[in-house]
C-alpha positions as CSV (number, residue, x, y, z in Angstrom):
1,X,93.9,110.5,94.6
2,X,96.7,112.0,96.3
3,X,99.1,110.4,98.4
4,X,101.7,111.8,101.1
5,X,105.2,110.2,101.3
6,X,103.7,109.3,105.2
7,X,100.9,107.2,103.8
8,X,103.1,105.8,101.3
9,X,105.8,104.9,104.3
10,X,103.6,103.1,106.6
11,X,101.4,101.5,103.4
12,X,104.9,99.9,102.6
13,X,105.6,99.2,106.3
14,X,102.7,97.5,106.9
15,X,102.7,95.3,104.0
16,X,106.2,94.1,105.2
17,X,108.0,96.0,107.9
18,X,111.4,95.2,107.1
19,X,111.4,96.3,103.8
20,X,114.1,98.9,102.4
21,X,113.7,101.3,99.4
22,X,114.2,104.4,98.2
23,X,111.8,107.2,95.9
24,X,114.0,110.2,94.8
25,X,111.3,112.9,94.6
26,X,110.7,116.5,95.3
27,X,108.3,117.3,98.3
28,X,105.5,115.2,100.1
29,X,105.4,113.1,97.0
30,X,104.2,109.2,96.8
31,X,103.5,106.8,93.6
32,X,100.2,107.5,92.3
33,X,99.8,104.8,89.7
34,X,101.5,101.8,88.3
35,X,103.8,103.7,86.4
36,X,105.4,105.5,89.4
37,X,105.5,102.0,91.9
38,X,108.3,100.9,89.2
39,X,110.1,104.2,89.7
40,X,111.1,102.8,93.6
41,X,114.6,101.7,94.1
42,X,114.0,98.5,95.9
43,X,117.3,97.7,98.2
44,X,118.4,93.9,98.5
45,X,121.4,94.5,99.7
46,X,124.7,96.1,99.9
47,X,128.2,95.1,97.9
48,X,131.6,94.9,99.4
49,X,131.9,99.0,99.2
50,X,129.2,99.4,101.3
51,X,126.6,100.8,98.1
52,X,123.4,99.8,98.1
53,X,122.1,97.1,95.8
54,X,118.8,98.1,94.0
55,X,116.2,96.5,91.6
56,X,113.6,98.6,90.0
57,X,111.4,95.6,90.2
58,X,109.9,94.3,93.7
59,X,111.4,91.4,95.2
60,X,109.2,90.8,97.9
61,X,105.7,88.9,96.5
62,X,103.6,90.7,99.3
63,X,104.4,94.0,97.7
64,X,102.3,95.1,94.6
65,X,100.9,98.5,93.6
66,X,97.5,96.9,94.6
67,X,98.4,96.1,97.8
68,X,99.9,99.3,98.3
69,X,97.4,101.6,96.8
70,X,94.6,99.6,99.3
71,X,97.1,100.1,102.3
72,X,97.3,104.1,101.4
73,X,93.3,104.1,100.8
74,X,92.5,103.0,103.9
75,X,95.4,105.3,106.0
């Protein structure tokens, strides 16, 4: 299935609306797969020059590919 940067948005948004990241991709482009949910830059903060702080791996526990994939399905 294919998924829109929207879905993908408000999939992550609804899981935990706070939640900062960021996807470098080309187009209307969202994870499809496993493989791509560990592409996204997950931001945890920001250091004293004012760059963001990423992880490739989530931080927040309500956040899985699972959870996300069912969020976009039903959007």
């Amino acid at each position: 299935m294919s998924y829109t940067h929207d879905k993908f948005s408000k999939a992550l948004r609804i899981l935990k609306a706070d939640v900062m990241w960021s996807y470098i991709t080309e187009g209307n482009f969202a994870p499809t797969s496993q493989e791509e949910f560990n592409k996204i830059d997950w931001i945890t903060g920001e250091d004293s020059g004012g760059s963001a702080i990423t992880t490739k791996t989530c931080p927040h526990s309500e956040i899985t590919w699972t959870k996300l994939k069912e969020e976009m399905d039903k959007l």
